[in-house]
N, C-alpha and C positions, 0 to 999 in steps of 0.2 A: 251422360249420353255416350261419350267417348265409352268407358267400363259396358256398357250394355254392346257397343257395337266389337267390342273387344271378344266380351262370353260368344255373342254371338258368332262371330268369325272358329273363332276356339270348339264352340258347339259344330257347327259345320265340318268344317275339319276333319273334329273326333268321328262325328258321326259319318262321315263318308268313308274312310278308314276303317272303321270297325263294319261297316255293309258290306264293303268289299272283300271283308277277309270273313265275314260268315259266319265267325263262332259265337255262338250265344253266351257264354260264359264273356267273353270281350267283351261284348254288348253290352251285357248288366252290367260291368267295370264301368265302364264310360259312361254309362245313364247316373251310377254312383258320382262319379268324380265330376257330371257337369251338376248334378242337383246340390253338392256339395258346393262347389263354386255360387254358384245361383242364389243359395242361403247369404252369404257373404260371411266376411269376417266377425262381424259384431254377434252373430248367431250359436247358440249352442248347438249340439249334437252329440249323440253316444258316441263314444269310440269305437274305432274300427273294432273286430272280432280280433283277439288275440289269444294264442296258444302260447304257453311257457310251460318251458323245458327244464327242469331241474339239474345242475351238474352233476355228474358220479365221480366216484373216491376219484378214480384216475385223471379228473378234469378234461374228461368228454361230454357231450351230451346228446345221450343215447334215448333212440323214442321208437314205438312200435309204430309203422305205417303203415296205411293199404295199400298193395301195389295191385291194382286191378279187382280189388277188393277182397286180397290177400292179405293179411297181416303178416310181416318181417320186419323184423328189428333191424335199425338203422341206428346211425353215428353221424352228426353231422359236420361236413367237411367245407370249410371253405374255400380253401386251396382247392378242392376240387372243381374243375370248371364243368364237369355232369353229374349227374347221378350214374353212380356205380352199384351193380348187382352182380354178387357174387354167381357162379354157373349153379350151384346148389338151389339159392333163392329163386332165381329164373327159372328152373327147370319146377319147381313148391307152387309157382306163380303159373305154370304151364306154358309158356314163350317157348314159340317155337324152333328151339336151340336145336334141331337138326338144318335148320336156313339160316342161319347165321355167318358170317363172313367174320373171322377175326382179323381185321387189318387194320388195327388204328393201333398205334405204338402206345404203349402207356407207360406213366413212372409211378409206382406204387411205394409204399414204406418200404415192402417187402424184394421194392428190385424191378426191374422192367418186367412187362409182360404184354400180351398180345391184346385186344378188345374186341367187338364187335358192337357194332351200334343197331338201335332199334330204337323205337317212339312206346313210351307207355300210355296209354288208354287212360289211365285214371291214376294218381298219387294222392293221397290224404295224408293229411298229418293233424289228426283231430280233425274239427270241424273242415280246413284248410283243405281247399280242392284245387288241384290243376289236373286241367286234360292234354293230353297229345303232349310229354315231356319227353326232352330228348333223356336219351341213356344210353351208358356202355353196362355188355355183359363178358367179365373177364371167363375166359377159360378155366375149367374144371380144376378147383384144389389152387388155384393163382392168389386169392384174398378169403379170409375167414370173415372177414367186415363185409355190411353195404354202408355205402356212401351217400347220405343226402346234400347233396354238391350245387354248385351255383347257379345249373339248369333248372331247377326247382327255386333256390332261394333267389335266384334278380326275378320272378315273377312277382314277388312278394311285392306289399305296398310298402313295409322295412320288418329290418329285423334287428334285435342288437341283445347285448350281453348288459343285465343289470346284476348286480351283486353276484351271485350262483346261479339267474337264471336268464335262457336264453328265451328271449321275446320274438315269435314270429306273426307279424299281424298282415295279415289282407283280408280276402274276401272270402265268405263260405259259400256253400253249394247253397242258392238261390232258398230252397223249399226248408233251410236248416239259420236264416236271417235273423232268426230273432232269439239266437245262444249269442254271448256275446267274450265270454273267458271262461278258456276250458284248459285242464293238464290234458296232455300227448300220452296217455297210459293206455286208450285201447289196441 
């Protein structure tokens, strides 16, 4: 009885949280993670959706993602605390790089440099969707790389490094639920 009044409190909770904040993609999240709870421990289920990454010679692990339903190659950074898009990619992507404000200080491999921030609309990384991610866009010729950085990867359900390959697992886009492990190669 106690464990029922517990989900339930938890259910409540989740669920006024995520009403308040609107996003349907939330939503599904949390209808996922209270039915999952609800099964209990003694119950099977599929594993979450997961995309793996394979590593390159240089011990990166580099994937093509849509950025607004653009494809650009990406590097994933975890020291990075956003996602970073080169002014090139941004401009490929069509972001409206003439309103941009570069004022946020940044430390890159390549040396300090200037940013500007903006919200992306839609990030994929294989099946792997998030909406409204924050991001910086460095100034023209600043990074040859984009960055997929920790603004993308804490939304994750986890992520880790097995042997050479990099395991990113959460949630797919709703109408795409029933793929379940796919490579990041489109």
């Amino acid at each position: 009885m106690m464990r029922f009044l517990l989900v339930l409190l938890m259910l409540a909770g989740t669920a006024g949280a995520v009403v308040a904040y609107g996003d349907p993609a939330q939503i599904a999240r949390a209808s996922h993670k209270v039915s999952h709870m609800l099964r209990g421990p003694g119950t099977s289920s599929a594993p979450p959706p997961a995309v793996q990454i394979q590593r390159g010679q240089g011990g990166e692990f580099a994937l093509r993602a849509k950025i607004n339903g653009v494809t650009a190659p990406m590097v994933i950074d975890t020291g990075a605390t956003s996602v970073v898009l080169t002014w090139e990619t941004a401009k490929a992507i069509g972001l409206p790089l003439e309103m941009l404000e570069y004022d946020v200080d940044l430390e890159t491999a390549g040396g300090h440099t200037k940013a500007a921030r903006l919200t992306l609309d839609r990030l994929a990384v294989g099946h792997l969707v998030e909406k409204s991610v924050p991001a910086l866009v460095v100034q023209r010729g600043q990074m040859k790389t984009n960055l997929l950085g920790m603004s993308f990867l804490d939304r994750l359900e986890s992520w880790g490094v097995r042997s050479d390959k990099l395991m990113l697992t959460g949630y797919p886009e709703l109408q795409s639920s029933h793929r379940r492990s796919h490579t990041a190669l489109d």
